[in-house]
C-alpha positions as CSV (number, residue, x, y, z in Angstrom):
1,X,12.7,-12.2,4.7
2,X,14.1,-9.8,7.7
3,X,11.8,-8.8,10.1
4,X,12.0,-4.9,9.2
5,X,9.4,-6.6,6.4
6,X,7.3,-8.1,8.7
7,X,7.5,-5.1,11.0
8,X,6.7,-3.0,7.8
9,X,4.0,-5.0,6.3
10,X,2.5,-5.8,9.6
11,X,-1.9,-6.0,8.3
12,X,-0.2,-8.8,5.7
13,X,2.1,-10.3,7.4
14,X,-1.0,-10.8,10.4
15,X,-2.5,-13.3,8.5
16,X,0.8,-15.7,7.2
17,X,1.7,-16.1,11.4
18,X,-2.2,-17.0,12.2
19,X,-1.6,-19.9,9.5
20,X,1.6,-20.9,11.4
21,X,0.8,-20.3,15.3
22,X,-3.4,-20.8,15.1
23,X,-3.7,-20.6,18.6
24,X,-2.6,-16.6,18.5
25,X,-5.9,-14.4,18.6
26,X,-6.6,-11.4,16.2
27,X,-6.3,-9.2,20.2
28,X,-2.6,-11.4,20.1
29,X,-1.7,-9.8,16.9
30,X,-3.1,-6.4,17.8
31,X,-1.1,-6.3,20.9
32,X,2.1,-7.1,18.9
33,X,1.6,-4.8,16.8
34,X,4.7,-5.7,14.7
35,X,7.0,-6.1,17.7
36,X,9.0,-9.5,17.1
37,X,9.7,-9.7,21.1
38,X,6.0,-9.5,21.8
39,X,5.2,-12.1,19.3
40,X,7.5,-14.3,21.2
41,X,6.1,-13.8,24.5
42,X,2.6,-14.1,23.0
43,X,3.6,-17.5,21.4
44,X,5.1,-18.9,24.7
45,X,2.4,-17.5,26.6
46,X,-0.2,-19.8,24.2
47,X,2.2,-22.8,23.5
48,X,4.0,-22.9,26.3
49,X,7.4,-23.1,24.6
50,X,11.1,-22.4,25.6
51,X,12.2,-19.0,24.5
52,X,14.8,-20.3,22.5
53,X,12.6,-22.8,20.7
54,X,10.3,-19.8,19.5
55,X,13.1,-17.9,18.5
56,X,14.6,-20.3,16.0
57,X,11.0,-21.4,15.2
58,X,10.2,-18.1,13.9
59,X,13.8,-17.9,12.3
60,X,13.1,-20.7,10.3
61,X,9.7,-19.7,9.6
62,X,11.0,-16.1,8.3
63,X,13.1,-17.8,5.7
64,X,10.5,-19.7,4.1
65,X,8.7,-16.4,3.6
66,X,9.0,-14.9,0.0
């Protein structure tokens, strides 16, 4: 899956990254709005992560996505 279809399907798609990254609040989600930078920030922000580590995280969570 791209992120055009995450972007696009963004009330669905809410729920499948709250399974993966708990810690991100429902106000989290609002905020990103479908904004793939945002959710980044938003991740490292509650994780305290590497930028780089998020990014290929949610990479590799995108291709297990039907």
């Amino acid at each position: 899956m791209d992120w055009n279809r995450i972007e696009g399907n963004w009330k669905e798609a809410k729920g499948k990254i709250k399974q993966k990254w708990g810690q991100l609040t429902d106000d989290d989600l609002a905020q990103v709005n479908g904004s793939r930078e945002q959710l980044e920030g938003k991740i490292q922000q509650r994780y305290g992560l590497a930028k780089d580590l998020i990014r290929k995280d949610i990479d590799d969570w995108l291709k297990t996505q039907p």
